[in-house]
C-alpha positions in Angstrom: -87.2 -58.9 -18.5 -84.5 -58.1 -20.9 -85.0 -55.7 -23.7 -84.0 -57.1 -26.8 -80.6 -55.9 -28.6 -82.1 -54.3 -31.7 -78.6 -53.1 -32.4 -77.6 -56.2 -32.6 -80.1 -57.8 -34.5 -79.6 -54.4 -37.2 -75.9 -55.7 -37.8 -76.7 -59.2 -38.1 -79.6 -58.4 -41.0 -77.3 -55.6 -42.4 -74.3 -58.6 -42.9 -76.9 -61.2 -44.2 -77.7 -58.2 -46.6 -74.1 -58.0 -47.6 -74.1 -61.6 -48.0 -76.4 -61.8 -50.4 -75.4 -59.1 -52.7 -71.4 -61.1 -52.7 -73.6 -63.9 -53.6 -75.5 -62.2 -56.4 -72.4 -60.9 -57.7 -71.0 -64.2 -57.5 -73.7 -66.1 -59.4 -73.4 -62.9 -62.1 -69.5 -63.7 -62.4 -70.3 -67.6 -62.5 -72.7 -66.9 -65.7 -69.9 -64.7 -67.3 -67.4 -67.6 -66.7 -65.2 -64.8 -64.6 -63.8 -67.5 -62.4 -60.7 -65.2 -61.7 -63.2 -62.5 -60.3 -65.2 -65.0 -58.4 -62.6 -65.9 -56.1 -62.0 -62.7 -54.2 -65.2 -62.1 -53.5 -65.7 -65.9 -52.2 -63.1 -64.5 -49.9 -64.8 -61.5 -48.9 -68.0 -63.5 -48.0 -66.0 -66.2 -46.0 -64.7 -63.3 -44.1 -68.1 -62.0 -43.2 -69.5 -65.8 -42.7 -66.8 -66.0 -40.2 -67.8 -62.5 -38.6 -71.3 -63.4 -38.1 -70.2 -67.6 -36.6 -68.4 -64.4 -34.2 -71.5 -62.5 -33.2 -73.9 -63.6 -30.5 -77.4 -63.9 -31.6 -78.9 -62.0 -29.5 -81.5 -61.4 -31.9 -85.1 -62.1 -30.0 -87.3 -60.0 -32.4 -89.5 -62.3 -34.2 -89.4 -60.1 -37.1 -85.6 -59.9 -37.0 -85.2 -63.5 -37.2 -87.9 -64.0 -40.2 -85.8 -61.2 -42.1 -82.7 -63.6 -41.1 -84.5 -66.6 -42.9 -85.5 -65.1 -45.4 -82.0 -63.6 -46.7 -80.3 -66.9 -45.3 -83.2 -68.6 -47.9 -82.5 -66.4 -51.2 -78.3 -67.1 -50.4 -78.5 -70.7 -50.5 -80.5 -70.2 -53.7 -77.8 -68.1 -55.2 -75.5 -70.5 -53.8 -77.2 -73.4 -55.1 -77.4 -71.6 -58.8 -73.5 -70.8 -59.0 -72.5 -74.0 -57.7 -73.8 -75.4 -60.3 -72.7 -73.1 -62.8 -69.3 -74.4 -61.1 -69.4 -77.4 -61.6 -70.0 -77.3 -64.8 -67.0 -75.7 -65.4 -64.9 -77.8 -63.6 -66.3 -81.0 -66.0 -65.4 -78.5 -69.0 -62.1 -77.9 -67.3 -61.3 -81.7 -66.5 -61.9 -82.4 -70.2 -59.6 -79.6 -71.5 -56.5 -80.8 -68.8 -57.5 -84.6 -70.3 -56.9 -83.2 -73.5 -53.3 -81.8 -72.9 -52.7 -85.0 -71.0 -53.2 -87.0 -74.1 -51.5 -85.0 -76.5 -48.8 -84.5 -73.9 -48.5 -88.8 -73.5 -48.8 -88.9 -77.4 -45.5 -86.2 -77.9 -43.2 -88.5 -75.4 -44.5 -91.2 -77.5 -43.3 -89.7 -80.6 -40.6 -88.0 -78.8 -42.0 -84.4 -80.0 
């Protein structure tokens, strides 16, 4: 029987952990409305969502794979929160481009 690659399972939780503390910081960034700092570390956790679609899971310890759920559980949660947060912003952001869109139709009218 195979012995199971512990090592392996180590980087997997030690990425999920990383992935969780990107989306903490996300969600703090969301609630300070820092949407220009947001996005690089959206990038940062793409590139480590991509690393771990990568990996083999070769993870067979029980215990590994609950620690996998449960960090997998708490970023959705975080994800769920600052998507929210998001869109939110993006109906505050459609009504301010409405707004410039209007006063921009009513200048050509008035040829201002």
């Amino acid at each position: 029987m195979e012995k199971p690659d512990v090592q392996g399972g180590e980087e997997t939780i030690s990425i999920y952990a990383h992935l969780l503390e990107l989306t903490q910081k996300m969600l703090t960034l969301a609630k300070q409305s820092a949407w220009d700092d947001l996005a690089p570390i959206e990038a940062q956790r793409a590139q480590l969502v991509a690393r771990l679609k990568l990996m083999d899971d070769k993870a067979d310890n029980r215990d590994t794979k609950l620690q996998e759920a449960v960090l997998i559980q708490q970023i959705l949660s975080l994800d769920e929160e600052t998507r929210k947060l998001c869109s939110e912003w993006m109906v505050e952001l459609r009504s301010i481009l409405d707004s410039f869109d209007a006063k921009k139709k009513i200048n050509k009218a008035y040829d201002l």
